[in-house]
N, C-alpha and C positions, 0 to 999 in steps of 0.2 A: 770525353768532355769536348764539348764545341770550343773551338777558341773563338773568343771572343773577349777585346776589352773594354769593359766600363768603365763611364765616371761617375762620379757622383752627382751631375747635374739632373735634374727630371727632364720627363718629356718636354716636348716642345710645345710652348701659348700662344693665342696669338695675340699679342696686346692691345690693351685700348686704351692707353694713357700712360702719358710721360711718366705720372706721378710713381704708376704702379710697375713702369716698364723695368725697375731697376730691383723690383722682389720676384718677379716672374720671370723675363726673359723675351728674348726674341727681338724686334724691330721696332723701338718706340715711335708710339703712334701713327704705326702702318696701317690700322683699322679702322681711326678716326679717319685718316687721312681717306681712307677708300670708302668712307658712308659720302655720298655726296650733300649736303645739304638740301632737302627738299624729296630726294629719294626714299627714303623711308618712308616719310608720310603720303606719298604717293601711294606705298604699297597699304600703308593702314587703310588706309579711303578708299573705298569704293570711286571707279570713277564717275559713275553718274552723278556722287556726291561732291566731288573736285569743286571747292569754290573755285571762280572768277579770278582774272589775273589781276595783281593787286596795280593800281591807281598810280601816275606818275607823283614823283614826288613833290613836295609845292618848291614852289620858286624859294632859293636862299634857304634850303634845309639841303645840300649836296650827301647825298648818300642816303636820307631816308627813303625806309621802305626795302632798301634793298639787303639782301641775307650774302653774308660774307661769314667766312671760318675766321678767326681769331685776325682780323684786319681793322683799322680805325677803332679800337677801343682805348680809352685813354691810360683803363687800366689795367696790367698784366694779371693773366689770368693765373694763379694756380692752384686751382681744382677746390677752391672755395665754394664754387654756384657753378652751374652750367651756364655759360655764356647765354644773353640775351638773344645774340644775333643768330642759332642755329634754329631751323623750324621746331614745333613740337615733336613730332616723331624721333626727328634725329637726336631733343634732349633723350627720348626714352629708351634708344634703340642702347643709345650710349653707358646711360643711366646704367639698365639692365646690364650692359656688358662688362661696364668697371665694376661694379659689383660681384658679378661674378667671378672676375678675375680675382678681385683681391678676398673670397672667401677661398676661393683656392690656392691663393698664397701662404696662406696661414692654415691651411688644408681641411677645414670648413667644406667638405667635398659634397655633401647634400644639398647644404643652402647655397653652395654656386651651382650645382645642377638644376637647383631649383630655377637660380635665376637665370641662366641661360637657356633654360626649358618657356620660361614665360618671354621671352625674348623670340625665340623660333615661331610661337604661337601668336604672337602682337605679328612681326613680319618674317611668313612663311616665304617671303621671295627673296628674301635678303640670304647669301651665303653665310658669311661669317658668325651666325648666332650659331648655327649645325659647327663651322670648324671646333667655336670654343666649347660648346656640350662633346663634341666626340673626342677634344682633348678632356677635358674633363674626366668621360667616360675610359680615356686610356689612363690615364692613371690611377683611374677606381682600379683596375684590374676587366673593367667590363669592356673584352675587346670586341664580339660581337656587334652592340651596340653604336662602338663607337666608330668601328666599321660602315653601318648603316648611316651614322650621320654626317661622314669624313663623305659618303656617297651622294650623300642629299646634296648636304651643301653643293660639291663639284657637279651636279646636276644643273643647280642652280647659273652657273658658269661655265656652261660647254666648251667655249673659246679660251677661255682660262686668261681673261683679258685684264683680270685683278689678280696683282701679283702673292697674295695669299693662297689663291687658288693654286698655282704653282705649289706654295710650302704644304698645301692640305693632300694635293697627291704626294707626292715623296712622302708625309705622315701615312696616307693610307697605307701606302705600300710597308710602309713599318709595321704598319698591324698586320698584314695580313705576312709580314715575316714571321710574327710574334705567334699569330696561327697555323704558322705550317703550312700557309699558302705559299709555297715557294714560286712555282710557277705563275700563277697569278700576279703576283708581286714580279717578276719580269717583264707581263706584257703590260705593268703598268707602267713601268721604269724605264723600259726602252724607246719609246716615243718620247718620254719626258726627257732623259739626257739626250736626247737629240735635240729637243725643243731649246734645254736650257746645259749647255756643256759645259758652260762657269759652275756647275749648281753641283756644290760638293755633297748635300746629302742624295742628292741622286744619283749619282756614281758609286757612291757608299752604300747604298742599300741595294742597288743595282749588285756589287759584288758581295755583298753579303749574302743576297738571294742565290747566285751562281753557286756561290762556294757552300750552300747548303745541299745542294743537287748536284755538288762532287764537277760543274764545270768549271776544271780549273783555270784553264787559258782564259775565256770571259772572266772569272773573279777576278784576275790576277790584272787583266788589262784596265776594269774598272776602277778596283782598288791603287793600281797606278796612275791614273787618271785621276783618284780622287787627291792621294796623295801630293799633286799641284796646285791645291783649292783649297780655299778656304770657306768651313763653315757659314750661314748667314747671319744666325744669330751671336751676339758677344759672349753668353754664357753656352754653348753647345750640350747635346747630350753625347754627341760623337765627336771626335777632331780629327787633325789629321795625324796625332799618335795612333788614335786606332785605327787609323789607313794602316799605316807601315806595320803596326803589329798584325796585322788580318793579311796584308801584301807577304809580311815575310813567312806567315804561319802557311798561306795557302802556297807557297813556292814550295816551302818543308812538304807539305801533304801529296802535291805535285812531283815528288823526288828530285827538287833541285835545291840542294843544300847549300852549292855555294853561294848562288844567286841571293840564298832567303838568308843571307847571314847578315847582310847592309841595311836593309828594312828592318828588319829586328832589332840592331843597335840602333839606328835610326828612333823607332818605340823608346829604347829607355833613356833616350839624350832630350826626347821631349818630354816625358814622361816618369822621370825617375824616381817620384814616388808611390808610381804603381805597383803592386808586388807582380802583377799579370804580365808586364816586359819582363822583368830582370825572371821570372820563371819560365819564360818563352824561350829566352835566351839564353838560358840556361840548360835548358832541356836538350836545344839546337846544338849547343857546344859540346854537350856531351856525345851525343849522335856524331860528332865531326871531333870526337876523342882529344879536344882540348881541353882537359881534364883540369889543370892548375884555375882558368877562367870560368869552365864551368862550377866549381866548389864555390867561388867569390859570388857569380849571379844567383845561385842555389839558396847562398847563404843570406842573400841579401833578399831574396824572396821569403824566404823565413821569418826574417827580423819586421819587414811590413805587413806580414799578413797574421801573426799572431795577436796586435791591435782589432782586426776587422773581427777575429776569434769571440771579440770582450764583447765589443760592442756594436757592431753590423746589426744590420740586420736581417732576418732568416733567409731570403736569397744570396745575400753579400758573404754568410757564415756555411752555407751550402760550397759554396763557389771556392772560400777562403781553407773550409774542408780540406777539397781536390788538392789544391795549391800546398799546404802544409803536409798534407801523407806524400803527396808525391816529390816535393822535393825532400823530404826525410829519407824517402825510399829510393831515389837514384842516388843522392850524396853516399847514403851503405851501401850501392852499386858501386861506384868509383875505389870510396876506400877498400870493398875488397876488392878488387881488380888489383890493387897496390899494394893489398898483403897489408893494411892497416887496420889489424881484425878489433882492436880495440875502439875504433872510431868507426869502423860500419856496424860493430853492434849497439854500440851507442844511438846509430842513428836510424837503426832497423827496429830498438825499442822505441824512439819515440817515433817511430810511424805506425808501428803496431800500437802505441797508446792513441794515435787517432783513430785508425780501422785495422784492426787483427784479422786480414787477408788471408786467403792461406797462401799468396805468394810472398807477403811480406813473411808469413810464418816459417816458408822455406827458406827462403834470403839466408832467415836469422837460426833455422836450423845449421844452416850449411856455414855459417860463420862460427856459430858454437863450437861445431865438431872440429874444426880448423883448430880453434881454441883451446881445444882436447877435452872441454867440457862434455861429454859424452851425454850424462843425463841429461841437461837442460838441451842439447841438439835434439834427442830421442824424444823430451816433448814436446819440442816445436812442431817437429815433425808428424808427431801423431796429431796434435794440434790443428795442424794443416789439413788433414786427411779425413779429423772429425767434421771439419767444414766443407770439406770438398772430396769425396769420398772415390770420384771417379778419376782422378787426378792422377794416373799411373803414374808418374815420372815423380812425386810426392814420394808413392810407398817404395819406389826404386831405392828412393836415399834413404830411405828408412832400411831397406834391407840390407845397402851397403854399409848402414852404420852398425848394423846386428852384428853383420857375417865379422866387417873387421875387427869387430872387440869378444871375435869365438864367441858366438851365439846363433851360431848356423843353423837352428832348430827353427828359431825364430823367424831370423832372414829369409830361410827356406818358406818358411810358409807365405810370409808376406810376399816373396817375388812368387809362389805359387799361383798367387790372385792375380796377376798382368797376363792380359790378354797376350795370346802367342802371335803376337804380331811382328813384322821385319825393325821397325821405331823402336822393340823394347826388347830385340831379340839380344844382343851385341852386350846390354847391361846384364838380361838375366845370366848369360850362359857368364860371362864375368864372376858375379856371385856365386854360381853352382862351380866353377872352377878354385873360387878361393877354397870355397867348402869342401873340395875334394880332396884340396891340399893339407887344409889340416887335420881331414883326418885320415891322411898319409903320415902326416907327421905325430898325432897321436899314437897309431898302431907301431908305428918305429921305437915310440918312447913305452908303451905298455910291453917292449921286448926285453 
């Protein structure tokens, strides 16, 4: 499994109003702010059609005539009417966009596509209709598309002189994460943190690309870089929890364990009701046989991610899956290491109650027969062997569990099956020596 940690935030909007900036996200009224007044309907009109520049204004009317953004009005605007003083265009451009925002807020996902689709088509020149449809379209699931329009749009923008345009590449480059465009998603990202080195989702997704293409040094330097920065928007879909958790994962993958130990706690000091830190960190300690701290973070991933079990949803319960077999499955690692055979079968059944492996099958073989439960080890083991049938090192334990309880008929046949190879040679000739000895010792005793 990728490491990776989520929040629970959505993707990233781009907003068009205060009103709405506080159920969506991102940078209230960075959108309004960036339609100029008069600019859209520039683009609606033809210019041969361009009326005439409007007429000074008469004596003793100071300010008629003239279009101002929320200036001189007597009375505060909030979001009752669209101001008088913005041209026609820019009421529409707006109109269409708060609209669509907030049918996307209450996830109404067609009818804001619709209207950020009629929005693109009134003004083809205008960026920001394409960022909000390719947002849009990333959270339908349609990354394709919203690739395409994450593209237009920044077409629209070559200089990248509107500061949206900025958040709309760092977004592309997320999708083309989300597609397996890894590389691509680098050459987009690396001009862009050079452009903008404050700009934590581009260092973020800069090392996130890396660390999909196994370059661990660039992941690690980015995600350190990101881990000094703060997100742009106040609700994020990333932080800089998932810096340090992706900084300390990629040091572990990198084989620097001690390095990756600081960043990882760092994750669950920000983050401590993620189950995804405290199982990272768990995992990590274990690897670094801090055995007593590993069992507490293990434990404590368990306890938050049996919730996401209920009621997640089918990515979040995919994900909370992993997390629950696996930390079941190393906790039964630890205790038996420590000869606590009654707490690693306890916790090697309930890993096998989430996926019946046949490595968890063996784990919990090999702790039975410790147990001296003979038959429930015997079908773990065959267990194991019906799922995974090429698994030499399976039918080896099985054999040695035959030969020791004098069933050498048995054992014999099953180490029969192992390839003669130097890996399994050392175990078979082991079992044919037990076998030889008891029936040395049988023929003694039939004297």
């Amino acid at each position: 499994m990728q490491a990776r940690l989520r929040s629970s935030h959505s993707p990233r909007t781009f907003c068009v109003s205060a009103r709405v900036a506080g159920t969506v996200g991102g940078a209230a009224l960075s959108l309004i702010l960036s339609l100029t007044p008069g600019y859209a309907e520039a683009q609606a009109v033809p210019a041969a059609a361009a009326k005439p520049a409007a007429a000074k204004p008469p004596a003793g009317k100071p300010g008629a005539g003239k279009k101002t953004f929320g200036k001189g009005r007597g009375k505060e605007y909030h979001g009752e009417a669209t101001p008088k003083d913005i041209v026609p265009g820019s009421k529409v451009i707006l109109a269409l966009l708060e609209l669509g925002t907030n049918r996307m807020a209450i996830g109404k996902m067609e009818e804001a596509l619709q209207a950020f689709t009629d929005a693109v088509q009134r003004f083809p020149l205008e960026p920001d209709p394409y960022y909000m449809r390719a947002t849009c379209y990333q959270k339908m699931g349609r990354l394709a598309e919203a690739e395409a329009d994450f593209r237009e749009g920044i077409s629209r923008d070559p200089k990248s002189s509107k500061p949206e345009t900025h958040k709309a590449r760092a977004e592309l480059s997320r999708v083309l994460i989300e597609r397996g465009q890894h590389a691509a998603a680098i050459e987009m990202l690396e001009p862009l943190s050079r452009e903008k080195p404050t700009m934590f989702e581009a260092q973020y997704n800069l090392g996130v690309a890396h660390e999909a293409m196994r370059h661990w040094n660039e992941a690690i330097a980015a995600f350190t870089n990101a881990t000094k920065l703060k997100p742009l928007d106040a609700k994020p879909r990333y932080s800089q929890a998932d810096a340090y958790y992706h900084l300390g994962d990629t040091l572990r993958k990198a084989g620097r364990l001690d390095e990756a130990e600081a960043p990882t706690r760092e994750a669950v000091q920000l983050a401590p009701d993620r189950p995804h830190t405290h199982f990272n960190l768990g995992s990590l300690l274990t690897m670094r046989k801090k055995y007593d701290e590993a069992i507490g973070e293990l434990t404590a991933a368990v306890q938050l991610v049996e919730p996401i079990m209920q009621s997640g949803t089918e990515d979040e319960k995919v994900e909370a899956k992993y997390m629950l077999f696996q930390s079941h499955f190393r906790l039964g690692v630890i205790y038996l290491n420590r000869e606590r055979l009654a707490d690693a079968a306890s916790e090697f059944e309930k890993a096998k109650a989430v996926d019946a492996t046949p490595e968890v099958l063996t784990y919990l073989g090999q702790t039975r027969a410790k147990q001296g439960d003979i038959a429930k080890a015997e079908a773990e083991f065959r267990a194991a062997l019906a799922k995974s049938p090429q698994q030499h090192a399976i039918r080896l334990h099985l054999a040695t569990l035959l030969v020791n309880n004098k069933r050498c008929p048995e054992g014999l046949r099953e180490a029969a099956l192992v390839p003669n190879e130097p890996a399994y040679a050392e175990t078979v000739n082991r079992i044919k020596g037990v076998c030889d000895y008891q029936r040395q010792m049988d023929a003694r005793g039939g004297k």
